[in-house]
N, C-alpha and C positions, 0 to 999 in steps of 0.2 A: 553839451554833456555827451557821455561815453554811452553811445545802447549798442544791442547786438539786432541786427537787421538782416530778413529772407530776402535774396536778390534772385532765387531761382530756387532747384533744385538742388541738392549738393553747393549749393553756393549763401555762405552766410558769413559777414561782417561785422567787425566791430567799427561804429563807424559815430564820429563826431555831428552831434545833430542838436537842433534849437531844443532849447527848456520847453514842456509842456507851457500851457496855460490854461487857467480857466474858458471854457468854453459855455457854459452851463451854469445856472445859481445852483446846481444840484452838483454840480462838480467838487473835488478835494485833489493839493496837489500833495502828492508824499515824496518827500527823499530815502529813497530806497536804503537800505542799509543791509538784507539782505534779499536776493532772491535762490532759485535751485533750478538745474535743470530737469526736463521731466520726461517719460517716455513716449507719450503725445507731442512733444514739440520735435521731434525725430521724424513721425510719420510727418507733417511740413515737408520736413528737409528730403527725406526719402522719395516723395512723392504719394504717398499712398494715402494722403489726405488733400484733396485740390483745391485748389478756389482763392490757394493767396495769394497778395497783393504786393507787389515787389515795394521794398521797402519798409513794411511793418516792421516794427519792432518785436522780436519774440519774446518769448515767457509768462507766464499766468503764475507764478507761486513767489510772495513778495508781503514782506516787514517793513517796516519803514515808519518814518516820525512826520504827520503833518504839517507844510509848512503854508497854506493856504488854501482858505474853504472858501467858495462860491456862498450868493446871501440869504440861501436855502439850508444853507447845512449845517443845522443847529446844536447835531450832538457830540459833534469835534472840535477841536480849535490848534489852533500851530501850536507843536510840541508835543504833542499826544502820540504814544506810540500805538501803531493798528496793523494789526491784520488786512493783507489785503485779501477776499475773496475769489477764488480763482473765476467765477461767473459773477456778472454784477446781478443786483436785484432792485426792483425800484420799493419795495416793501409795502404797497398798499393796493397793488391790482388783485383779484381772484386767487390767481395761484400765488402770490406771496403771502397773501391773507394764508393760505391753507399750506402752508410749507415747503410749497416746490418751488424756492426759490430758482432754479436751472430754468425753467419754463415759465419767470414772469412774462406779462405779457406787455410791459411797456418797455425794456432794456437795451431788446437788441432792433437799433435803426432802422433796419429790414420788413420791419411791421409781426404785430402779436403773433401771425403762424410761423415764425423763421427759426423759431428755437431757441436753443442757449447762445447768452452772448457770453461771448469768451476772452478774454485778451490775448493777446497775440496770435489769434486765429486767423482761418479764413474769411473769406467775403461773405457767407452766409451768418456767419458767428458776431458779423458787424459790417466792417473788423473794427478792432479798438487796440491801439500801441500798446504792449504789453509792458511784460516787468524787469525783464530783461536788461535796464537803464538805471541811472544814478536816479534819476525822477519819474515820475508816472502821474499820469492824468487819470484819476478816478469819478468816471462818470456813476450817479445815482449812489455816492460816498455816505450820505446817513445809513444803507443798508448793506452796502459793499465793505464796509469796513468792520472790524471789531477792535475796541481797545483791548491793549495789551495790559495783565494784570504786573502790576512790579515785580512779583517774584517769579514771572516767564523770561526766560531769556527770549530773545534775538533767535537763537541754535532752536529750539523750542519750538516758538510759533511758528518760522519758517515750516515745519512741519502738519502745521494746522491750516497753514490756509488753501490744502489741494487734496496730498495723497492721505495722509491719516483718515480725514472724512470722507473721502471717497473708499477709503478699505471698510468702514464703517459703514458705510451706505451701500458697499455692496452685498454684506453680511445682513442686513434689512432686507434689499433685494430679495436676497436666496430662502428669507422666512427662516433663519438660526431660530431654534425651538432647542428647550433645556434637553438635555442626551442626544443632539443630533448626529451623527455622523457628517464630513461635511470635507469634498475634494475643491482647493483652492488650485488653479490651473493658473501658475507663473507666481515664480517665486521672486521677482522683482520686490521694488521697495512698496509696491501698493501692494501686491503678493501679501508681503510679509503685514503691513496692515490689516490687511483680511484677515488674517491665519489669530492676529492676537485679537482683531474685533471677533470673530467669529465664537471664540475661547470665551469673551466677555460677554458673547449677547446667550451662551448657555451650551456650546459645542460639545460634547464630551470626547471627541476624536477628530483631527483634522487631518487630512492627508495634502500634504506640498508637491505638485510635480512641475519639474523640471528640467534641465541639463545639463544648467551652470550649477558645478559642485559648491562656491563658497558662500550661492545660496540657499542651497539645500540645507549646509551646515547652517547659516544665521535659521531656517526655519526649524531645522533640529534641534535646535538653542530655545524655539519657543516650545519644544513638546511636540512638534508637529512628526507623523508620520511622514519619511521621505520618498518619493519616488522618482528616478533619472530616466525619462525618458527616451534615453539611449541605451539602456542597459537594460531595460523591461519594458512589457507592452502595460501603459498603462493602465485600459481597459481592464486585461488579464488580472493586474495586479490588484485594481482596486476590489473586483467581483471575488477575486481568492482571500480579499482579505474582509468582505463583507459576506460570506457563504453564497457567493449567488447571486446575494440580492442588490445590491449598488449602494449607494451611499444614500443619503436622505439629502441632500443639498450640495451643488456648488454653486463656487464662485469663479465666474471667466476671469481675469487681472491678466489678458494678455493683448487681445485684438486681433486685428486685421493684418498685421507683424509678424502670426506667429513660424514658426521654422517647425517643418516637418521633421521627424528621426533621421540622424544620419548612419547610425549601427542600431544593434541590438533588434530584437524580434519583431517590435512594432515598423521595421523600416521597412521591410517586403512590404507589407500592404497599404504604409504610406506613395513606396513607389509603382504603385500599380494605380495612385491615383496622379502622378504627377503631371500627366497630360492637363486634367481636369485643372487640380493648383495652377498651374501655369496660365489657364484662361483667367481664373478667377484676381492673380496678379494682373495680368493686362487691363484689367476691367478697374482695377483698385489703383493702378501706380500706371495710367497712359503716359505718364512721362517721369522719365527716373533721369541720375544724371552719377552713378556709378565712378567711383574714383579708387580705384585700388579695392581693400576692405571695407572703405565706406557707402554709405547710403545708399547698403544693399536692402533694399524690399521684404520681406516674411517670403519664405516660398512654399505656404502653407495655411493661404489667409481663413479658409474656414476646419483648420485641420482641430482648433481646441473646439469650436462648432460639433463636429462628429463626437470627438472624446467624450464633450460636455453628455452631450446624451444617451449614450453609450452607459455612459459610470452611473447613472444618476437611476433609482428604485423610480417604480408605476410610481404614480403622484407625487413626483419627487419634485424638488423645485430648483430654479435654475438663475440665480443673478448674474448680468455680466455688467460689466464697469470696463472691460478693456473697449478699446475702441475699433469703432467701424464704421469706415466712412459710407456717406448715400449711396455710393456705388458698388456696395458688398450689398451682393445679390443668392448668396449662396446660403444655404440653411435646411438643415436636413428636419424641414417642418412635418412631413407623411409619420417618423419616425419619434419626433415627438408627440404626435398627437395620437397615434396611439398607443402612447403609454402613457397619457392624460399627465403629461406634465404642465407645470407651470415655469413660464418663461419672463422674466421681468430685467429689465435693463436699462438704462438712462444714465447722464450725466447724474454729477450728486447737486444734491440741492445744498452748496456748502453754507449758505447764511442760516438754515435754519439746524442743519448739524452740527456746524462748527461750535457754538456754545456752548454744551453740556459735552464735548469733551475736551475743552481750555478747562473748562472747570476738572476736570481728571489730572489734569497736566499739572495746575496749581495747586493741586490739592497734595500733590506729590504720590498720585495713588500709580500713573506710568507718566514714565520720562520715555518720549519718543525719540531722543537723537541719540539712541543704540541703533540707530538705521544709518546716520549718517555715515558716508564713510570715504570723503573726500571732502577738502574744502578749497576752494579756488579763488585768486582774485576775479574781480569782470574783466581787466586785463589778459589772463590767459584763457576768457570763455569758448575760444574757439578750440581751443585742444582740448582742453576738456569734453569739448562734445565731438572728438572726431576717436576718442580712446572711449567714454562711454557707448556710441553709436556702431563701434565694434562688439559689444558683447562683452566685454573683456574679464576676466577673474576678479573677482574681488572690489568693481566698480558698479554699487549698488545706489547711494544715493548721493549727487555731488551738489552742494554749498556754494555757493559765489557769494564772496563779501562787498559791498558796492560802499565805496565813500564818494558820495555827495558831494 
């Protein structure tokens, strides 16, 4: 079969490789039909997530139709269309009993302290061959998976089994309360899920910042206040438009990625920290593999860190969902703690969110694939991630079709 595989840094293949197999009576095997690329599987490629494993298969966001379940796996059968979960779960230890499916404690092979197991991650995350492929090996599949209801498309769920619950779970994070005020930092496609969870869980004001214009517009599309980070100092801009006081909650949706200001007001004082940024990349990306515009690094890993605390009122609360790898050491902790905030962050526990909003999706109450806005074979996976890994205009969420 056809998967896309990390051979290094900057260096990723589409490369012919044997069919999964069961390994496990807990195991399910799926034929993909689709997967998506995602802004996590970049940091891989960039370096500023370490620990993989040459050869993995990439991608965690994947649909597909079962075509073999291991003698454990009773609530599938071949032909069933499912969601695959971007973290697996084994559904019956402690933490799956109580919802944090991300942090079961039997999933990821590394033993119960190692964390989220992930597909197509690093060596701490498992690793487990991701989705990336015409097939996929779903380890602990009675709880990693969800059926698809008939009237979901394909387009649809793709949507459900990563960013949507994770924009969703970062707006739980941040403690959305009805009238909140509430700054979403990165207007990306989990961005833009935030900004519409945030809206649903009781927001009454959302503020979007960014840089890329034709996300600002998609977030001006949902009602959201916009702000360009290059054309205003965001800080400045959020306390002018709260009198003073900050926002009542954000939401991180950037990471360890993020890009400092390159004009406008706020770049004086980004670059009086860029000695500091520059340690804090050597620390995060020890090896990079730079190719022209691509898999260029954030050069600003804890720059949405400051902002985040900065905008945010005394007792304000603070979710992040972008990522950061164990090597991000930087955190302007002195400065949150005394102005008693709350700081909450984690992978999303997607088995036990993803349900109650399929059923949003089915019920026709939102159609999430107004975010898509590319679709690819797996034949051209590699360009496509070398034109989204640029930043580029109007390349928010991109689709791979996979035929089996």
């Amino acid at each position: 079969m056809k998967a896309l595989r990390w051979h290094g840094e900057g260096d990723i293949r589409l490369d012919n490789v044997d069919d999964p197999t069961i390994l496990d009576p807990q195991d399910a095997i799926v034929r993909i039909t689709r997967s998506a690329i995602c802004g996590t599987d970049l940091h891989f490629i960039r370096g500023t997530m370490s620990g993989m494993k040459e050869g993995t298969i990439l991608g965690h966001e994947g649909v597909g139709v079962v075509t073999e379940v291991g003698a454990a796996v009773r609530r599938f059968a071949p032909g069933d269309r499912v969601i695959v979960s971007s973290t697996m779960s084994c559904g019956v230890c402690w933490q799956c009993r109580a919802g944090h499916t991300a942090q079961c404690d039997t999933a990821n092979p590394n033993g119960p302290q190692a964390g989220s197991c992930v597909f197509g991650g690093p060596q701490p995350t498992g690793p487990i061959d991701g989705l990336q492929a015409e097939y996929a090996r779903i380890p602990w599949a009675s709880n990693t998976l969800t059926a698809i209801p008939d009237n979901v498309s394909d387009e649809q769920a793709i949507l459900l089994s990563d960013i949507f619950p994770t924009g969703w779970f970062g707006a739980e994070l941040a403690g959305i309360r009805r009238g909140d005020t509430v700054a979403v930092y990165g207007a990306g496609v989990v961005g833009q899920f935030a900004i519409a969870s945030a809206f649903r869980q009781g927001a009454s004001r959302v503020f979007a910042i960014d840089s890329v214009e034709t996300r600002l517009v998609l977030a001006l599309d949902q009602n959201a206040d916009v702000i360009n980070f290059n054309r205003e100092d965001p800080v400045q801009a959020l306390m002018d438009a709260t009198l003073g006081i900050g926002v009542d909650a954000v939401i991180d949706a950037v990471g360890v990625d993020a890009q400092r200001p390159s004009s406008g007001p706020a770049a004086a004082e980004s670059e009086q920290l860029a000695e500091r940024f520059a340690q804090e990349v050597a620390e995060v990306a020890p090896r990079t593999n730079v190719q022209g515009d691509n898999w260029v690094p954030g050069n600003a890993p804890s720059q949405v860190a400051r902002w985040s605390v900065g905008t945010v009122r005394k007792y304000g609360r603070i979710g992040i969902i972008g990522v950061y790898s164990p090597e991000a050491m930087s955190y302007p902790i002195g400065q949150a703690m005394n102005r008693n905030l709350t700081i909450r962050l984690g992978n999303c526990d997607h088995r036990s969110v993803t349900p109650p909003l399929l059923d949003l999706v089915a019920s026709g109450v939102f159609d999430p694939t107004r975010f898509i806005t590319q679709h690819e074979p797996i034949t051209d996976v590699v360009d496509a991630y070398l034109t989204f890994d640029r930043r580029e205009e109007g390349w928010l969420k991109t689709v791979l079709t996979v035929e089996g």
